[in-house]
Kinemage of the C-alpha trace (Angstrom):
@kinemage 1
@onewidth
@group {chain A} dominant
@subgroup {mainchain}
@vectorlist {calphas} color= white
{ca unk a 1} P 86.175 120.848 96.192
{ca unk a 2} L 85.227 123.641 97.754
{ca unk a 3} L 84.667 126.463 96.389
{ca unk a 4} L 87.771 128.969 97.283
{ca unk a 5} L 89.642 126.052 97.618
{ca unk a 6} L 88.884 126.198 101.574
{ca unk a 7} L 89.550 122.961 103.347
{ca unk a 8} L 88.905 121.887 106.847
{ca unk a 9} L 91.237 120.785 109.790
{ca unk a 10} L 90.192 118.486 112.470
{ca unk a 11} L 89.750 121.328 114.808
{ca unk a 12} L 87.152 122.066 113.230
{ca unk a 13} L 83.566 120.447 113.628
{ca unk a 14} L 81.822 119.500 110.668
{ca unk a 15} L 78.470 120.189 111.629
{ca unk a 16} L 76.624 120.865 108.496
{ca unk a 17} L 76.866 124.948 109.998
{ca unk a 18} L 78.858 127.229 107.732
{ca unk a 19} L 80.301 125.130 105.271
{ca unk a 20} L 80.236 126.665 101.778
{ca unk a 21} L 78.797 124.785 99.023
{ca unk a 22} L 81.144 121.882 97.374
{ca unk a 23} L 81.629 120.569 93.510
{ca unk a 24} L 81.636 117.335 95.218
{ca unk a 25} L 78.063 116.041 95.960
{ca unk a 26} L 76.048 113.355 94.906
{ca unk a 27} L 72.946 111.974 95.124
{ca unk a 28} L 70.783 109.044 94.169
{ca unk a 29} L 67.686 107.696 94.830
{ca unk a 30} L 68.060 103.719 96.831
{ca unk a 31} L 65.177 100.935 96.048
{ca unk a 32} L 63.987 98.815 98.974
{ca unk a 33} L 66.227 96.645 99.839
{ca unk a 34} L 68.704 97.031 97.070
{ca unk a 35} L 72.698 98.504 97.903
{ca unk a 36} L 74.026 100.987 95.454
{ca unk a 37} L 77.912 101.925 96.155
{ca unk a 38} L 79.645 105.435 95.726
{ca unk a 39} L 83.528 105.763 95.007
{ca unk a 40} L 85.008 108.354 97.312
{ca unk a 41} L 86.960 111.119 95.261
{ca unk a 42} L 90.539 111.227 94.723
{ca unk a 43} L 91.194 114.619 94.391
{ca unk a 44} L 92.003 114.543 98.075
{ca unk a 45} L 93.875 111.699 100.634
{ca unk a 46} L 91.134 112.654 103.208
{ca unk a 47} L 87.540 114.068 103.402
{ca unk a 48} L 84.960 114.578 105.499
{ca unk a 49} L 81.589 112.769 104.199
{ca unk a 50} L 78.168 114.761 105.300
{ca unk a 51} L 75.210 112.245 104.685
{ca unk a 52} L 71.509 113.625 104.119
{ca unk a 53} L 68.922 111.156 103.862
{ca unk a 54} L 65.255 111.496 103.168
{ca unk a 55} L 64.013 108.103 106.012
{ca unk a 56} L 65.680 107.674 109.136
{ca unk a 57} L 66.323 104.304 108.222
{ca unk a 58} L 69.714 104.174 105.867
{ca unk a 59} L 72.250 101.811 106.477
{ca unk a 60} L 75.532 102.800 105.298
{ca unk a 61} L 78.953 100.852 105.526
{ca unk a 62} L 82.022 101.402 104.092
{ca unk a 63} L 84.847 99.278 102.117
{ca unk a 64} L 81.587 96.446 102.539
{ca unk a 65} L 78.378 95.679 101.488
{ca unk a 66} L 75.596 97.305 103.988
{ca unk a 67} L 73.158 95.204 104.876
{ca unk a 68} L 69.819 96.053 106.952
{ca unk a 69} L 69.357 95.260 110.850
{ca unk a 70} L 67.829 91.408 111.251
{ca unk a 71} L 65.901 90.475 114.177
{ca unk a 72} L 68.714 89.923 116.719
{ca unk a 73} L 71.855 91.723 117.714
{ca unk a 74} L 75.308 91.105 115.349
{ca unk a 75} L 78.147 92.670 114.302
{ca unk a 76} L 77.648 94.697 111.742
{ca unk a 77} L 79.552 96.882 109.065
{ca unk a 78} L 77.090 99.104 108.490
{ca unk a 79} L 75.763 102.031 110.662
{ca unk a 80} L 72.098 103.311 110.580
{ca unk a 81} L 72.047 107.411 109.143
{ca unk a 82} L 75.911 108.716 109.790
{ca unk a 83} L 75.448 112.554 109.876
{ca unk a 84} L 79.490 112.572 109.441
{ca unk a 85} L 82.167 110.660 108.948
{ca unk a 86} L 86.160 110.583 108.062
{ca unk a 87} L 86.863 108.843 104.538
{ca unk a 88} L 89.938 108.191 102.168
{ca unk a 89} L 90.238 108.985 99.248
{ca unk a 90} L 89.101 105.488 96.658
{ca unk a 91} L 86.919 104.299 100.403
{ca unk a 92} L 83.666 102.605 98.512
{ca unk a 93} L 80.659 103.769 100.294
{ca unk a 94} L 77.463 101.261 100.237
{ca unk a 95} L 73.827 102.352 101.127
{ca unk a 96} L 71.038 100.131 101.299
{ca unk a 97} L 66.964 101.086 103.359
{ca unk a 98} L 64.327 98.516 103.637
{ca unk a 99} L 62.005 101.095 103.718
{ca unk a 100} L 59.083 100.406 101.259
{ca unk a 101} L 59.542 103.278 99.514
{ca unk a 102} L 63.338 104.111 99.063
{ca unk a 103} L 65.380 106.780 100.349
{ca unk a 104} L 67.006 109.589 98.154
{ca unk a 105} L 71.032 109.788 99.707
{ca unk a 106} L 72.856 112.803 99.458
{ca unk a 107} L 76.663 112.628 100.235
{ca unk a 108} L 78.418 115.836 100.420
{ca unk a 109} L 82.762 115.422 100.879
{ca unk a 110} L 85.065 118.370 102.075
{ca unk a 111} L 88.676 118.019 101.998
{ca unk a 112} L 90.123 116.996 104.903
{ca unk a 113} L 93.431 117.624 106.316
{ca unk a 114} L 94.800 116.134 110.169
{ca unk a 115} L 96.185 118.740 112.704
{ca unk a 116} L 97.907 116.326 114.614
């Protein structure tokens, strides 16, 4: 969490701009072609997820496996490099790049708590 035990509402943007550091980050390092899965926290019903990536070219789904783009348009579950997005607590996050030579992920969560 936090640290001060400072959460966020959902008037407030979560930017990546003034948020303090957090106990809960993580990071890994994806192979070509190869989806690795995080476990959202459950200290916490909600959080906000902040994704860093090192290639502009991670696809990241959640409660599903993410696959990479094909050659035609589809439905998809996956989006390509979320900056932010809402999770639940126990949400399973996939990752997966095509990119020849990984990606290094870093997921960042803040608590989260609804205004309205």
């Amino acid at each position: 969490m936090p640290k001060g035990n400072i959460s966020y509402t959902s008037q407030q943007p979560i930017d990546d701009f003034g948020l303090q550091f957090t106990e809960l980050s993580y990071d890994t390092t994806l192979a070509a072609n190869v989806a690795q899965s995080l476990t959202v926290p459950g200290q916490f019903p909600r959080y906000k997820a902040v994704f860093h990536f090192t290639t502009n070219d991670v696809w990241v789904a959640v409660n599903e496996t993410a696959t990479v783009a094909g050659a035609a348009f589809a439905i998809t579950p996956a989006e390509m490099d979320p900056s932010c997005r809402e999770v639940i607590a126990g949400d399973v996050l996939s990752f997966i790049t095509a990119n020849t030579n990984g990606a290094i992920v870093n997921v960042v969560f803040y608590p989260y708590y609804a205004g309205n």
